[in-house]
C-alpha positions as CSV (number, residue, x, y, z in Angstrom):
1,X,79.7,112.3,94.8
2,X,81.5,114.4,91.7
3,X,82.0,112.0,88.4
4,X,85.2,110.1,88.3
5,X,87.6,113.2,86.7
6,X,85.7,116.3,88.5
7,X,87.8,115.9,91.6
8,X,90.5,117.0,90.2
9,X,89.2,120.1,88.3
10,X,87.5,120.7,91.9
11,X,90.4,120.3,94.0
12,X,92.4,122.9,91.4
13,X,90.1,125.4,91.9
14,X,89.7,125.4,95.6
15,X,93.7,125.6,95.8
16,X,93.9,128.6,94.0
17,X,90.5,130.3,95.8
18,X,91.4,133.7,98.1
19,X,90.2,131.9,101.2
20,X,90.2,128.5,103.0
21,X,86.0,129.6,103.4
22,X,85.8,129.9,99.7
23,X,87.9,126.5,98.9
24,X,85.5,124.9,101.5
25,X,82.3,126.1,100.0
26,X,83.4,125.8,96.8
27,X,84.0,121.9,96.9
28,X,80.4,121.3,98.8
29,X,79.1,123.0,95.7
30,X,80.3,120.6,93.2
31,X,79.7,117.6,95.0
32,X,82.8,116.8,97.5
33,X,81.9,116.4,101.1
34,X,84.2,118.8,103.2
35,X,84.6,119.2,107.1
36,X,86.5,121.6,109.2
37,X,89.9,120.4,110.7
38,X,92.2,122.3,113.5
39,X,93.9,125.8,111.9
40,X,97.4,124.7,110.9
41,X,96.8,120.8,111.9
42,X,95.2,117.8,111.0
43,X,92.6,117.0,113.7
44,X,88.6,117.7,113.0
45,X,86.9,119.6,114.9
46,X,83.7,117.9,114.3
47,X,82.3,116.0,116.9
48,X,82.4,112.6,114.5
49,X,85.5,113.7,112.3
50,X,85.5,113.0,108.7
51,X,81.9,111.4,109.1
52,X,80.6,115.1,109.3
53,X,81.7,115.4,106.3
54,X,78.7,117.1,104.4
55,X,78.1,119.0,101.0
56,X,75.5,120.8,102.7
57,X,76.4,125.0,101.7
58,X,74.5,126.1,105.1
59,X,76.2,124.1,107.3
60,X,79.7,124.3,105.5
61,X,79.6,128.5,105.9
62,X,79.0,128.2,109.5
63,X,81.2,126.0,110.3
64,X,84.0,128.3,108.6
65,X,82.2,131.6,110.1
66,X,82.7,130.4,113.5
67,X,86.5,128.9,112.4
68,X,88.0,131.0,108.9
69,X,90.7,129.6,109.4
70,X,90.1,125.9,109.6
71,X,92.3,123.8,107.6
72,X,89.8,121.8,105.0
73,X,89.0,118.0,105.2
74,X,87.8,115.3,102.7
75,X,87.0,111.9,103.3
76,X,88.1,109.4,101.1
77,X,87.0,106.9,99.3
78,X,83.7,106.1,97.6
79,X,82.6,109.2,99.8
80,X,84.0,111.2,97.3
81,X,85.2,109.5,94.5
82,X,88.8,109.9,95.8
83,X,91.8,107.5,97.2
84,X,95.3,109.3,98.5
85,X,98.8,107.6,97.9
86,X,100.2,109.8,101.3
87,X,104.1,109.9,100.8
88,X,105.3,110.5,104.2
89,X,108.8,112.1,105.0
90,X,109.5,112.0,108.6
91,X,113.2,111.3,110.2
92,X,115.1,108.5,108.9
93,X,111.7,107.5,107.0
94,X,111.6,108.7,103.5
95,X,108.4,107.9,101.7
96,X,109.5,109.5,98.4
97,X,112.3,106.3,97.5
98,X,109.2,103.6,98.3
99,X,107.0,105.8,96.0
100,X,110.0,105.7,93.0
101,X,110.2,102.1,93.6
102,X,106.3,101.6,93.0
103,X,106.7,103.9,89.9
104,X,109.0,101.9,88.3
105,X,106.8,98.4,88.8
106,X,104.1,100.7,87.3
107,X,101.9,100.2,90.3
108,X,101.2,104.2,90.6
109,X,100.6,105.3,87.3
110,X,97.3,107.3,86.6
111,X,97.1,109.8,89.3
112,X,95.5,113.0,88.6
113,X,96.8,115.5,90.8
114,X,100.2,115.6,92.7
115,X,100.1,117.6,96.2
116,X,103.5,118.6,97.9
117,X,102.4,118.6,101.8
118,X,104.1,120.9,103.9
119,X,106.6,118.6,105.7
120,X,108.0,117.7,102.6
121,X,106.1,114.9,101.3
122,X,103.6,114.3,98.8
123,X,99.9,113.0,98.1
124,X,99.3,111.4,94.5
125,X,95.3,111.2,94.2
126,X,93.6,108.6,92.5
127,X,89.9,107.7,91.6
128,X,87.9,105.6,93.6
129,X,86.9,102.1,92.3
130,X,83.3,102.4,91.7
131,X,81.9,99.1,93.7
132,X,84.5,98.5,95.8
133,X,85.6,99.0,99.1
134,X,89.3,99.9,99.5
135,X,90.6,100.9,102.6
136,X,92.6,102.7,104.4
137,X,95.8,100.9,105.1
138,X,99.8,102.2,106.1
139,X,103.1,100.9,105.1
140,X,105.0,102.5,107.9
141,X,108.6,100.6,107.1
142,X,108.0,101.8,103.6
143,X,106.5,105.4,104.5
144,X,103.5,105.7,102.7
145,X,99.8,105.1,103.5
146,X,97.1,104.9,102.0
147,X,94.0,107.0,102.4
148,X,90.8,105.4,100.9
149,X,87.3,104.0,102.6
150,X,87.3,104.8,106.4
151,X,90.1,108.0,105.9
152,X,90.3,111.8,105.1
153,X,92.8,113.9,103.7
154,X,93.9,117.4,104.3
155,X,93.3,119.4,100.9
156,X,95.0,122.6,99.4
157,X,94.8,125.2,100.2
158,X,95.6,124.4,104.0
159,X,98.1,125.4,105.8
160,X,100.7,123.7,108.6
161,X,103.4,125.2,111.0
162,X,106.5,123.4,109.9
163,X,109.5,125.1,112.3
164,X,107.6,128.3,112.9
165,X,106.5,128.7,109.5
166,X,103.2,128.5,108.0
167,X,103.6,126.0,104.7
168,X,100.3,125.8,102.3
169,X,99.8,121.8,100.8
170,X,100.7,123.4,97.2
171,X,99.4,121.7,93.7
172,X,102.7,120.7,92.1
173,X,101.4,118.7,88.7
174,X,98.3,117.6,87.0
175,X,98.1,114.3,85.3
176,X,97.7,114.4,81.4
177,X,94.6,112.2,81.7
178,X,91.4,112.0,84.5
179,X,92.5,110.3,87.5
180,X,92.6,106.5,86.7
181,X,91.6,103.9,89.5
182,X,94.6,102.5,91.8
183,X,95.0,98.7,93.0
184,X,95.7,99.5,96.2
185,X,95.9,96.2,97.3
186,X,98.5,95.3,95.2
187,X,100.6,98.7,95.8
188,X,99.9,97.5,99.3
189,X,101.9,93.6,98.7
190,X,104.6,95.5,96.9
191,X,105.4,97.7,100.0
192,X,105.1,95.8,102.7
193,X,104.2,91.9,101.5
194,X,102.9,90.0,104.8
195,X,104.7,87.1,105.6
196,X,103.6,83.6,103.3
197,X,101.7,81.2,105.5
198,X,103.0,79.4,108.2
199,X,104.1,75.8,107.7
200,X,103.7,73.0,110.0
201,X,106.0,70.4,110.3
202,X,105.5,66.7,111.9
203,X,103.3,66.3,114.9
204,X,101.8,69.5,113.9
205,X,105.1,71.8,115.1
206,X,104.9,75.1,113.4
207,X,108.5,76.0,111.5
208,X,110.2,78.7,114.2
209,X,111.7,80.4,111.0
210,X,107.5,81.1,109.8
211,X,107.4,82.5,113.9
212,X,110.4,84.9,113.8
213,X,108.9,86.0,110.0
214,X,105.7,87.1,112.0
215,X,107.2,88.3,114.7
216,X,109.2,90.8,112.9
217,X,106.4,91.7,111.0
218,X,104.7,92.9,113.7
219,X,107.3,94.1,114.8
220,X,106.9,96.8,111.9
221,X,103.8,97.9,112.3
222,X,103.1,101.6,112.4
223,X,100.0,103.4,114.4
224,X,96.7,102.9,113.1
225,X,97.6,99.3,112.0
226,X,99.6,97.6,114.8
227,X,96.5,95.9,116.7
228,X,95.0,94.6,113.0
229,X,98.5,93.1,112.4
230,X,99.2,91.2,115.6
231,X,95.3,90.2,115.1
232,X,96.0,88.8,111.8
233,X,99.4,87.1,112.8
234,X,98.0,85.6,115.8
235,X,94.9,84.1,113.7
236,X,97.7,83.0,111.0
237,X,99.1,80.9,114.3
238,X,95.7,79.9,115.7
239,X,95.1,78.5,112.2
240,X,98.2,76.1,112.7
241,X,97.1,74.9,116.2
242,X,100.0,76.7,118.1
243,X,98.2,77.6,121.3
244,X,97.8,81.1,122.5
245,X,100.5,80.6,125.6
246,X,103.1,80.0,122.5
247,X,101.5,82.4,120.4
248,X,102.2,85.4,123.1
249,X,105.4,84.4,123.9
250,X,106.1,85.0,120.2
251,X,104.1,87.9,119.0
252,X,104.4,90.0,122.8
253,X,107.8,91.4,122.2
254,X,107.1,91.9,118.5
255,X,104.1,93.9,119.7
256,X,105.5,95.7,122.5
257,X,108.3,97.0,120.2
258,X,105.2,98.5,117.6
259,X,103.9,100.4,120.9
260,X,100.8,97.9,122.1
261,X,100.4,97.6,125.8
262,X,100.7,94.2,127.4
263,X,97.0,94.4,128.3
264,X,96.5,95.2,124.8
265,X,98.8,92.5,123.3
266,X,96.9,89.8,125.2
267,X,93.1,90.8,124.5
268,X,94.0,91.4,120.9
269,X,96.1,87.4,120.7
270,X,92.9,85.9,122.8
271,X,90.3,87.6,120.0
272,X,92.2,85.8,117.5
273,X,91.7,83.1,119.3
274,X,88.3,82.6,119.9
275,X,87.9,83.9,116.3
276,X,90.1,81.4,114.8
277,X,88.4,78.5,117.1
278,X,84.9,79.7,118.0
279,X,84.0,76.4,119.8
280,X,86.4,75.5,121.3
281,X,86.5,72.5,123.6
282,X,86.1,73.0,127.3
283,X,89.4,73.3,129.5
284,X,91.1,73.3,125.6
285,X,94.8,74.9,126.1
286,X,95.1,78.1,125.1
287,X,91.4,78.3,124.0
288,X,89.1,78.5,126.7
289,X,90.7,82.1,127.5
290,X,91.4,80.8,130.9
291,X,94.3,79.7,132.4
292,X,96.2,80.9,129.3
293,X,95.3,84.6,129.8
294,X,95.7,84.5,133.7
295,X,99.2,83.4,132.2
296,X,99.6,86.7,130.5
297,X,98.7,88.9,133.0
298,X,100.4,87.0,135.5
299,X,104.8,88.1,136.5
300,X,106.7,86.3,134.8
301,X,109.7,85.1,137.0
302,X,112.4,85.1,134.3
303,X,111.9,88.7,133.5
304,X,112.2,90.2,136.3
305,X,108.7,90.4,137.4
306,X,108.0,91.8,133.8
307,X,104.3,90.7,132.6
308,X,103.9,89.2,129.4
C-alpha cells in the first residue's frame, strides 16, 4: 500500500499516461493494486472483481495485453490507502447539492484529488484511516456513496459511453495539502440520519409514529444497501418485542417499494429475528420462524391474493 499522500501523486500520473496499459502498470509499480474492468463500463472482468486486485507488474501487463482497452479498477480502502466520496448525478437525483450541503458543515474538507466522472458527477478522494475499517456504504436519497473497505473505484484515465460518446473520468483539482482522513461515518449521519430508536409505550406497544419513521426509511434504500437496512430496522423492532407477523406487515411494503422480493423481505425480517432473539422459547410468536413465516408466504385475502 503507497504512504498516506502518494495516491494522489500516483493517480495524477496515470491520468495523464498515453495509454490505459501504461496508467495500469504504472500504479502497480508504486504500490496501488489495480484490476481490469469492462472497456467503457464499470464491471471487472476478473473472475473475483476488485479482490484480483494485484500490484503484481506480470500479471497487470497480461491482463491489459489480452484487453488494452480495459477501463482501470482500484479497490478501496485500507487496500490502498484510498476512500471515494462518489457524487452521483442521475435523473431527478443530483448528488452535487448533498455534496455542497456536507461542504458547508465541513464534513468533506481534505480531499486530495477531485475527479469529474463522465455522467457528470464527481469523486472527491480521501485517505484511508490507518486501523480502521470503514466501509462501503450509499446514501441513495441524497445521491452520494461511499466507496471505502469492501469497494473499488473506476480511476482516470478510463473512459465511458455517455449518449454515444466516449467521456474520459478527467482530474479537475488537486487539494493544496495530502489527502487528509474522512469520518465517513459521520458524513454518513449527516446524509441520510437513521431513524432514533423506537419507543415503547405501556404494555410494551411500540409508538406507530417510530413504525412509519422505519418504514419510510426503508423505504429509501438504494441497491447495494436495501437488504442491510430492512435487517437493521427489523432488529430495531425485534429489540422492542414487536413480533415478526407485525414487523412484516410494517416493513413489507417499505421494502417492496426499495425493490426486495417478497421471498426476500421475509427471510431477511426472520434473520433479524432469530438474531435479535437467538433462544427463543418454543411455539414463541413470531420467533420460532414457524407459523409466522408460513404467514408470509401464505395469500393474503385482503390483497387480492397478493403475498406478503
Amino acid at each position: 500500500m503507497p504512504a498516506r499522500a502518494d495516491f494522489t501523486r500516483a493517480l495524477l500520473r496515470a491520468s495523464g499516461a498515453s495509454t490505459l496499459a501504461a496508467s495500469a502498470r504504472h500504479l502497480a509499480q508504486v504500490g496501488v493494486p489495480v484490476f481490469p474492468c469492462q472497456p467503457s463500463g464499470k464491471r471487472p472482468l476478473t473472475t473475483r472483481g476488485f479482490h484480483d486486485a494485484t500490484t503484481d507488474i506480470g500479471r497487470v501487463e497480461a491482463w491489459w495485453s489480452r484487453t488494452p482497452e480495459a477501463n482501470l479498477g482500484v479497490p478501496t480502502g485500507v487496500v490502498s490507502g484510498m476512500v471515494v466520496v462518489d457524487v452521483d448525478v442521475h435523473g431527478p437525483v443530483d448528488g452535487r447539492q448533498a455534496f455542497a450541503r456536507a461542504e458547508r458543515a465541513g464534513l468533506v474538507d481534505g480531499w486530495g484529488l477531485l475527479v469529474e466522472t463522465p455522467t457528470g458527477g464527481l469523486h472527491a478522494y480521501f485517505a484511508a484511516t490507518a486501523g480502521v475499517e470503514q466501509r462501503s456504504w450509499q446514501a441513495a436519497r441524497a445521491g452520494v456513496d461511499f466507496r471505502g473497505d469492501g469497494g473499488y473505484i473506476i480511476v482516470s484515465p478510463s473512459v465511458r459511453i455517455v449518449g454515444g460518446v466516449p467521456i474520459r473520468y478527467e482530474v479537475v483539482n488537486v487539494g493544496d495539502q495530502p489527502a487528509a482522513a474522512l469520518d465517513s461515518r459521520r458524513l454518513r449521519d449527516f446524509l441520510d440520519p437513521r431513524p432514533g430508536p423506537v419507543v415503547r409505550q405501556g404494555r410494551g406497544l411500540v409508538r406507530l409514529a417510530d413504525m412509519n419513521r422505519l418504514a419510510f426509511w426503508v423505504a429509501g434504500r438504494g441497491e447495494g444497501e436495501r437488504n442491510r437496512g430492512l435487517f437493521w430496522a427489523a432488529c430495531r423492532l425485534a429489540e422492542s418485542d414487536v413480533s415478526a407477523s407485525d414487523a412484516l406487515d410494517v416493513l413489507s411494503a417499505a421494502a417492496s417499494q426499495a425493490g426486495l422480493g417478497e421471498r426476500e423481505i421475509a427471510t431477511t425480517v426472520r434473520s433479524a429475528y432469530r438474531i435479535a432473539h437467538p433462544a427463543p422459547e418454543a411455539g414463541g410468536p413470531g420467533l420460532g420462524g414457524g407459523a409466522w413465516f408460513e404467514r408470509a408466504n401464505a395469500p393474503n385475502p385482503g390483497m387480492g391474493g397478493r403475498r406478503l
